[in-house]
Structure formats: structure tokens, C-alpha cells
C-alpha positions as CSV (number, residue, x, y, z in Angstrom):
1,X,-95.7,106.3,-30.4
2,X,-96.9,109.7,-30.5
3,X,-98.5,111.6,-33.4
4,X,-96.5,114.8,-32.8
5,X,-92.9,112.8,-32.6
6,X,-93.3,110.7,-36.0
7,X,-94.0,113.9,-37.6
8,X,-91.3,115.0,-36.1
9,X,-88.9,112.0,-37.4
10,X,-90.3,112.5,-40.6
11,X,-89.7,116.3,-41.4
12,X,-85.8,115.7,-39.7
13,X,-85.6,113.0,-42.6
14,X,-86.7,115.3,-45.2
15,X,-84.5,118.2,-43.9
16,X,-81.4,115.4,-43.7
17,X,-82.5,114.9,-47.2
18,X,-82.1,117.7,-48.8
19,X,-78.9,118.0,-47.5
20,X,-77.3,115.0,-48.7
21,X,-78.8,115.1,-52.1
22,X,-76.1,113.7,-55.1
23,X,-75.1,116.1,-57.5
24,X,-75.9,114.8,-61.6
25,X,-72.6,114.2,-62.9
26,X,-73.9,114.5,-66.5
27,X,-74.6,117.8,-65.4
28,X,-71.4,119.1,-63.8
29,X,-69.2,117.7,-66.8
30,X,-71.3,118.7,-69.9
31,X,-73.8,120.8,-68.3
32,X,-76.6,119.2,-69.5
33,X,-79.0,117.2,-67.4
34,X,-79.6,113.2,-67.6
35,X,-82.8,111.6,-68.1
36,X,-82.7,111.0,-64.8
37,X,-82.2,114.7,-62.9
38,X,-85.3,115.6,-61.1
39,X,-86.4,112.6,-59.2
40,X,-84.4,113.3,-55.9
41,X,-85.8,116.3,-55.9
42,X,-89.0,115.2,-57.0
43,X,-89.1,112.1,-54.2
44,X,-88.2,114.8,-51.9
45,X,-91.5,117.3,-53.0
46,X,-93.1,113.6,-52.4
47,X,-91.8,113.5,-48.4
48,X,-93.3,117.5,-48.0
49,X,-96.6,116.4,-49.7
50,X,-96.4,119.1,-52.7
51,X,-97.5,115.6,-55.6
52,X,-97.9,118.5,-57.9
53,X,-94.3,120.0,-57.7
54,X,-93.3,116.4,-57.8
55,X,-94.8,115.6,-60.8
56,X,-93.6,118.9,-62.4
57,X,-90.3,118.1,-61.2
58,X,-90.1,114.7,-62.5
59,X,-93.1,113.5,-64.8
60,X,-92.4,109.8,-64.2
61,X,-92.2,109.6,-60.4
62,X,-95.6,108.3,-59.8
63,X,-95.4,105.2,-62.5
64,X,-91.9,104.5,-60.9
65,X,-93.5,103.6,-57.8
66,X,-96.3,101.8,-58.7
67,X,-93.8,100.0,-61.1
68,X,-91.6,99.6,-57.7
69,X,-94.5,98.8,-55.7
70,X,-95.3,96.5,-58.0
71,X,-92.1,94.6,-58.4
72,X,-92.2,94.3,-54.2
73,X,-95.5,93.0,-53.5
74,X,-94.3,90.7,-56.5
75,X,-91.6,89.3,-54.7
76,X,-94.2,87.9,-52.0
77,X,-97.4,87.2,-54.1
78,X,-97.3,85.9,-57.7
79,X,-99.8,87.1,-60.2
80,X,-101.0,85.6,-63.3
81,X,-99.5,88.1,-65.3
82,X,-97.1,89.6,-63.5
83,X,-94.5,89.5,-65.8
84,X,-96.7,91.1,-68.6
85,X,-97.8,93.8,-66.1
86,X,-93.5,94.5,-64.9
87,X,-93.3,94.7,-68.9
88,X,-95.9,97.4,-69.5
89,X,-94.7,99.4,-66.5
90,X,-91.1,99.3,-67.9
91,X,-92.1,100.6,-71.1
92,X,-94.6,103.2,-69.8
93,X,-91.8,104.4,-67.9
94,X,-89.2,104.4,-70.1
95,X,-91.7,106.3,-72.8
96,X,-92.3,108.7,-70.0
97,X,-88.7,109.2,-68.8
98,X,-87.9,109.9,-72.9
99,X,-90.4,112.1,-73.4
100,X,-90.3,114.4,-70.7
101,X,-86.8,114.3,-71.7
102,X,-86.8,115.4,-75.2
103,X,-89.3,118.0,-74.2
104,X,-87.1,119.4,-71.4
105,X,-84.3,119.3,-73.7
106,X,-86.6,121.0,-76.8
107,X,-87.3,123.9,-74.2
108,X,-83.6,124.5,-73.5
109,X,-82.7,124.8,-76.8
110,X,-85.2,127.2,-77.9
């Protein structure tokens, strides 16, 4: 296949994507945003190749796909401590995802 047509394919996927992105429902009820608003958007900086926007975007992007990454390869090759390793990614990203959150929310308020 040719260079110039997968680049191609790949910029009509990110322009399809930004289409189609879901609206935060936490958002358009209470307007204030989830915990998770950001990482379409920031997946979506990933496709264009801007990892700094991404990360500004959504601070936890990056350990969610190792952790996903992780947690795939997993399916096919065991580790000895695979299950320890899925642990520490969950909580790093779960300390990441609250953090960045109470400081986004911190900022709004003040």
C-alpha cells in the first residue's frame, strides 16, 4: 500500500473523529466536567501528533495506554507479575485522573 494513501486514511479518520465526538453528559446537565472530559479530545491531539496538547488536555492519557497496552499484550503473554504491575497502573492512573481533577476543578473556582 502506498505511503501517500494511508496518510490519507488516517487524517479522514481523525477528521471523522472530530465529528462524531460524544458530548459529557455531566457537563450539559450540571455544567461541570467529569473526571473523565478531555481524553477524546486528547486521543484525538494523539491521532494529529500534538503529545503535548494531549497531555495538556488530559494529563493521564499516556499511563492509560500503557496501562491498556499492558492489559492486551497480557491477554497473550503472562508475566510474573502481571497482576502486581495491572495494580500499580490502576492506581497511578486513578491518582492521576483525581488529581488533575481537583486541580482543574481548584482553577475554576478561583
Amino acid at each position: 500500500m502506498n505511503i501517500g494513501v494511508l496518510k490519507l486514511q488516517f487524517l479522514t479518520l481523525w477528521a471523522v473523529s472530530e465529528n462524531y465526538m460524544l458530548p459529557c453528559l455531566n457537563k450539559k446537565l450540571f455544567g461541570i466536567e467529569c473526571p473523565g472530559c478531555g481524553i477524546q479530545r486528547s486521543f484525538s491531539f494523539l491521532l494529529q501528533g500534538d503529545f503535548l496538547a494531549a497531555f495538556k488536555m488530559y494529563p493521564a492519557i499516556y499511563t492509560l495506554l500503557i496501562l491498556l497496552s499492558f492489559a492486551g499484550v497480557n491477554l497473550f503473554l503472562k508475566f510474573k507479575y502481571d497482576f502486581k504491575i495491572k495494580v500499580f497502573l490502576l492506581v497511578l492512573n486513578v491518582a492521576i485522573i483525581a488529581i488533575s481533577y481537583i486541580i482543574k476543578m481548584n482553577n475554576l473556582i478561583h
